[in-house]
NURO-873049 format. One record per residue: x, y, z of N, C-alpha, C, O, CB in turn; residue in one letter. Coordinates in steps of 0.001 Angstrom, whole numbers, padded with zeros to 6 digits, always signed. Atoms other than C-alpha are relative to their C-alpha. Glycine has a CB too. Example, Ala and Ser with C-alpha at 12.3 -4.5 7.8 and 13.67 -1.06 7.14 Angstrom:
+000890-001190+000000+012300-004500+007800+000900+001200+000000+001936+001181+000665-000992+000027+001246A-000820-001190-000060+013670-001060+007140-000770+001090+000730-000261+002198+000899+000414+000462-001415S
***
This chain:
+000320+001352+000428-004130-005673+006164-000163+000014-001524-000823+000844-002149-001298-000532+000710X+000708-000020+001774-004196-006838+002261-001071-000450-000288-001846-001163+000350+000646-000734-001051X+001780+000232+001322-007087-007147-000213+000095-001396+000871-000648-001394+001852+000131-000206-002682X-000039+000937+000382-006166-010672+000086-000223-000523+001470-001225-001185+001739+001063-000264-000877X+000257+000062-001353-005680-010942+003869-002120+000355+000491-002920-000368+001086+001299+001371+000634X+001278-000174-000315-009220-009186+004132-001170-000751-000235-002207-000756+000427-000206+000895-000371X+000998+000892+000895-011049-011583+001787+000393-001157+000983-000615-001598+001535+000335-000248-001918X-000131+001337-001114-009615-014571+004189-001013+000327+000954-002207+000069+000804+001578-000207+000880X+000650-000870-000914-010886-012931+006819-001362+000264-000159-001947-000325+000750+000588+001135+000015X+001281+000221+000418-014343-012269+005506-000794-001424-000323-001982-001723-000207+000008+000693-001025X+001006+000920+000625-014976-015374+004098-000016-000944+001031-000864-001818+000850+000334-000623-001458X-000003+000429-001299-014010-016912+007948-001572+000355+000932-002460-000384+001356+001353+000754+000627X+001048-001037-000520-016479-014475+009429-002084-000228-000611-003086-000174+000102+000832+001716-000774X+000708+000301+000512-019149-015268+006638-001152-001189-000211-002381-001220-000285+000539+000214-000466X+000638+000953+000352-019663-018530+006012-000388-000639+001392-001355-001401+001419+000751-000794-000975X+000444+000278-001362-019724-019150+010034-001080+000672+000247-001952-000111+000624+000906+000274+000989X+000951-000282+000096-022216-016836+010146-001487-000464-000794-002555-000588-000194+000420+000768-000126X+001019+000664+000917-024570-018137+007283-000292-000941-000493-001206-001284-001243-000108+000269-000699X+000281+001776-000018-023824-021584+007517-000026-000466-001623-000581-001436-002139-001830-000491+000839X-000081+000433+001911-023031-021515+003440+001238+000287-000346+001890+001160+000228-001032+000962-001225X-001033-000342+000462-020272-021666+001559-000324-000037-001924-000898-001040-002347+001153-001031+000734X+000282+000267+001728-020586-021157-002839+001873-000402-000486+003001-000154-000059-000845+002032-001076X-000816+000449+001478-018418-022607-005714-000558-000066-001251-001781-000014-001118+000494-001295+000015X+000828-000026+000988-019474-022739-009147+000455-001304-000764+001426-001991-000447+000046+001351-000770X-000204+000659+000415-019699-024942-011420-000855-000129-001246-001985+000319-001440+000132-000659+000781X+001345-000063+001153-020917-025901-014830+000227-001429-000221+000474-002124+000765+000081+001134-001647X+000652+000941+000314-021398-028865-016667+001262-001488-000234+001039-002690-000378-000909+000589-001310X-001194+000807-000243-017601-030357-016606+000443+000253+001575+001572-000013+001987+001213+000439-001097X-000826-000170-001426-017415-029368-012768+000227+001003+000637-000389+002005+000275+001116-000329+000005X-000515-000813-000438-015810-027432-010626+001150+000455-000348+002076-000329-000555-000048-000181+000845X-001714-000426+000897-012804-025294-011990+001233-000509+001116+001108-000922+002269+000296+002275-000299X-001214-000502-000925-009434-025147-010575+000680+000561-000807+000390+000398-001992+000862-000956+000762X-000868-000589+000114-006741-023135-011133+001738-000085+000984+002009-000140+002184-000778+000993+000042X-001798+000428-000792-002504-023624-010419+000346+001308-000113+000067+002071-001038+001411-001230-000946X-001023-001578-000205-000614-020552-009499+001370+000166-000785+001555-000099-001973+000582+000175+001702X-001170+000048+000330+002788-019971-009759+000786-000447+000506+001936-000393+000072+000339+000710-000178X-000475+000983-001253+003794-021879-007129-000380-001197-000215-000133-002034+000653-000521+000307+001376X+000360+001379+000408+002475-024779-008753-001194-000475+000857-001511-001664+000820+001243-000990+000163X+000995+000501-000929-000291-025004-006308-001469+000061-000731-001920+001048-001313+000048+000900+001387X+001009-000491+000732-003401-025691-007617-001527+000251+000837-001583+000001+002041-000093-001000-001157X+001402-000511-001071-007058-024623-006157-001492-000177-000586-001781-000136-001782+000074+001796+000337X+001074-000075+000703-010465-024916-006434-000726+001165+001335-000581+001036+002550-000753-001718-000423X+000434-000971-000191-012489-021562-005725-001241-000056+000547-002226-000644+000098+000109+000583-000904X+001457+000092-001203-015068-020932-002770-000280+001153+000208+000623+001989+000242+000144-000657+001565X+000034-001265-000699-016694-018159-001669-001200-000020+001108-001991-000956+001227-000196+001194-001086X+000820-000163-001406-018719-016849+001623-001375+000302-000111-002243-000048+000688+000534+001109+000872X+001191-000124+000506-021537-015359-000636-000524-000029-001284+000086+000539-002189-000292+000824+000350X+000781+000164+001235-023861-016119-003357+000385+001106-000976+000783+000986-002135-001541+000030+000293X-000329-001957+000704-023274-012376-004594+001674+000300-000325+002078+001283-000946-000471+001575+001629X-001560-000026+000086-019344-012923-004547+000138-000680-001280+000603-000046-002226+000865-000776+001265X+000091+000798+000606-019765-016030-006625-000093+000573-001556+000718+000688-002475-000927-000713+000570X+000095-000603+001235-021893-014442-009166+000726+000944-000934+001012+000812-002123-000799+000406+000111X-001043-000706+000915-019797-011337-009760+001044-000514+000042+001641+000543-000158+000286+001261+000199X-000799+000720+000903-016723-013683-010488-000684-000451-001399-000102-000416-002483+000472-001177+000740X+000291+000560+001315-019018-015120-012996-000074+001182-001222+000262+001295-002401-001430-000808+000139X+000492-001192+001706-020279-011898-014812+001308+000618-000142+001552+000986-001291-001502+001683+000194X-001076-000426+000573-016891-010620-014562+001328-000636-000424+002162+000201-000770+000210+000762+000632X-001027+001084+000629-014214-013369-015660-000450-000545-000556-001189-001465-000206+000674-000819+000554X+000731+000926+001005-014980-014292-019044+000909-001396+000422-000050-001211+001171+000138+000581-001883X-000572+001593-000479-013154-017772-018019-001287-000967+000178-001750-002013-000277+000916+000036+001694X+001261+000929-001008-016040-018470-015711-001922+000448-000249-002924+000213+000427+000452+000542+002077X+001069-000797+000568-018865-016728-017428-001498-001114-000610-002656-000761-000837+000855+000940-001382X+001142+000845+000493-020824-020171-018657-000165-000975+001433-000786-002038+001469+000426-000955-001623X+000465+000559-001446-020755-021079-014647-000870+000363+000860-000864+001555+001168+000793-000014+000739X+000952-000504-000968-023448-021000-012262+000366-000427+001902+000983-001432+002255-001537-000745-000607X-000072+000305-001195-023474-020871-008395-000477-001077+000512-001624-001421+000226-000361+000763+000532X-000086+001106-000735-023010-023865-006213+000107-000185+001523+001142-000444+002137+000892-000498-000464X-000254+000024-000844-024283-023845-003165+000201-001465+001047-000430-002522+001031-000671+000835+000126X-000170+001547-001129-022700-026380-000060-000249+000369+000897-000045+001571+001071+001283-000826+000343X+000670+000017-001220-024161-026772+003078+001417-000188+001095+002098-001173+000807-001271-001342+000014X-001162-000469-000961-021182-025835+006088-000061-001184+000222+000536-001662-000742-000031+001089+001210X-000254+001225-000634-021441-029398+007828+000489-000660-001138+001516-001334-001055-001178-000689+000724X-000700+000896+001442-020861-030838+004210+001462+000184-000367+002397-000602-000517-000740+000470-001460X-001433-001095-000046-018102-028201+003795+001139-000430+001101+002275-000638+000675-000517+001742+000518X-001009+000590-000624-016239-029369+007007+000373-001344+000020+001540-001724-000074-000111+000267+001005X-000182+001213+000020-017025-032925+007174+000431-000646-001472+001038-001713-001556-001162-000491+000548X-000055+000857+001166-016813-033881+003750+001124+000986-001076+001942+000371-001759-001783-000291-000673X-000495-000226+001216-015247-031319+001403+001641+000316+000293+002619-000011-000380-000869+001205-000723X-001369-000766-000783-012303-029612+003519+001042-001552-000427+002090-001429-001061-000302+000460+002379X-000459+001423-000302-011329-033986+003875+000508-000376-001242+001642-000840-001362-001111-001026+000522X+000068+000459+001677-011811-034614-000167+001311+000800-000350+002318+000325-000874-001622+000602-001082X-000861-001058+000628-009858-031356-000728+001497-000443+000216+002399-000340-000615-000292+001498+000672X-001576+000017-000516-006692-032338+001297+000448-001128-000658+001495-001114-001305+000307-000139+001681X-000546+001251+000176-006698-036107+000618+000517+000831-001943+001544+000513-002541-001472-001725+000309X-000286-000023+001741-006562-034609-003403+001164+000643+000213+001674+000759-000901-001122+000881-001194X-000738-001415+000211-003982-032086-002618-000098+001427-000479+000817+002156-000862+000692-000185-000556X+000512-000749+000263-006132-029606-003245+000286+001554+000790+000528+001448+001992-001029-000607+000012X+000351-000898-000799-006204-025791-002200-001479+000350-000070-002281+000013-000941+000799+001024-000210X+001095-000858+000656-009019-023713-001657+000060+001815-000152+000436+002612+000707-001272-000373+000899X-000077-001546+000313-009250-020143-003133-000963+000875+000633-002099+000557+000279-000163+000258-001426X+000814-000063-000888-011013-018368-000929-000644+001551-000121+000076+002447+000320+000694-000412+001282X+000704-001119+000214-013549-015349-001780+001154+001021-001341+001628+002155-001276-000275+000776+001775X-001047-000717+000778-011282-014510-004804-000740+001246-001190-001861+001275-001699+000927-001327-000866X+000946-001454+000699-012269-011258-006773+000734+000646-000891+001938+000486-001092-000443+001266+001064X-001093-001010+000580-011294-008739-008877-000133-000600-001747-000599-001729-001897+001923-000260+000919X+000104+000934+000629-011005-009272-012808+000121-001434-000649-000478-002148-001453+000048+000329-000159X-000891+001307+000219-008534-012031-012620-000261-001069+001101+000549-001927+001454+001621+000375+000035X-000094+001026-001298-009944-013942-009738+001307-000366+001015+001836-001473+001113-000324-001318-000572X-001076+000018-001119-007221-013205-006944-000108+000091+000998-001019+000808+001412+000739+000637+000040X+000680+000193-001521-007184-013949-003545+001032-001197+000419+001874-001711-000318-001958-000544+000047X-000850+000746-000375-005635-016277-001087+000013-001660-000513-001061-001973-001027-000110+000217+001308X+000253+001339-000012-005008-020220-001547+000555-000559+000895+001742-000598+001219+000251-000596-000994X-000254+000472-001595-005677-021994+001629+000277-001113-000157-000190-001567-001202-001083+000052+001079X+000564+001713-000405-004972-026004+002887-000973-000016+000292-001307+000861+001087+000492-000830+001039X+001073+000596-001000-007816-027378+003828+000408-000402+001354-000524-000563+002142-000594-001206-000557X+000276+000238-001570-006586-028200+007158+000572+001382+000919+000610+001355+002149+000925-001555+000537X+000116-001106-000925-005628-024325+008049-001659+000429-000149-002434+000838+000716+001158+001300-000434X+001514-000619+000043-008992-023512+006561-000801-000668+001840-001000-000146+002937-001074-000930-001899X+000534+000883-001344-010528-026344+009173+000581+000691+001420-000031+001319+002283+000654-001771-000089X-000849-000987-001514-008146-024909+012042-000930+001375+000525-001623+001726+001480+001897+000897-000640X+000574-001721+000262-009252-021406+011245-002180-000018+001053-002807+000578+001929-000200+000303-002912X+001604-000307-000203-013176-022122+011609-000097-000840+001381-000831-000603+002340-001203-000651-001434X+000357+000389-002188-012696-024394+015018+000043+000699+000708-000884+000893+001494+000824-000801+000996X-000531-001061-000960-010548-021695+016690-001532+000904+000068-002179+001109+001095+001592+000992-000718X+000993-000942-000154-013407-019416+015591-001606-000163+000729-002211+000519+001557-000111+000345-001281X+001124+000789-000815-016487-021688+016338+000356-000297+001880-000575-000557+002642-000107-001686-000911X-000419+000027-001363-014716-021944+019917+000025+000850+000874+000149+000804+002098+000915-000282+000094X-000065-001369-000735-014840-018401+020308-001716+000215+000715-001986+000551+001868+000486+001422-001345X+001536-000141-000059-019104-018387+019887-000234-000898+001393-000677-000361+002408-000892-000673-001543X+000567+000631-000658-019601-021176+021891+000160-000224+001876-000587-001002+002471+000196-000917-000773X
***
């Protein structure tokens, strides 16, 4: 499995578990970033501790602080915002360059029913 595959995968596993999801943000917002694929994203992660080391290590994101959203907010409201914008989301991205996958919001959504279907 890749880095990148694994970090999906974790941050599935994670944020179902702890009922949180982080983004950061400073005082113009939440970032995004476009690929090379022209796709552009805004960056989530599964833990507080993920979040931060993006911050201390990508001077980019270095005057951002953690943003935490509450999971019901996260499905009902942000996953919805994200798609109607055309948004991706970047999902537990790491490393110095912040890399990692960029999801739809409606596989993300898919992803965490199938999984919530498994628990219940």
């Amino acid at each position: 499995m890749s880095q990148s595959a694994v970090q999906w995968s974790t941050f599935i596993k994670e944020i179902i578990k702890y009922r949180k999801i982080w983004t950061i943000k400073d005082d113009g917002g939440i970032p995004t970033s476009t690929n090379i694929d022209g796709e552009t994203s805004m960056p989530f992660w599964s833990l507080k501790s993920r979040a931060e080391k993006i911050i201390e290590n990508v001077p980019a994101y270095s005057g951002f602080q953690p943003y935490e959203i509450k999971f019901d907010d996260f499905l009902n409201r942000w996953l919805k915002g994200l798609e109607k914008d055309g948004l991706y989301l970047g999902v537990n991205w790491s490393g110095k360059r912040a890399t990692g996958y960029d999801m739809k919001p409606k596989e993300v959504l898919e992803r965490i029913q199938y999984e919530l279907s498994l628990i219940d």
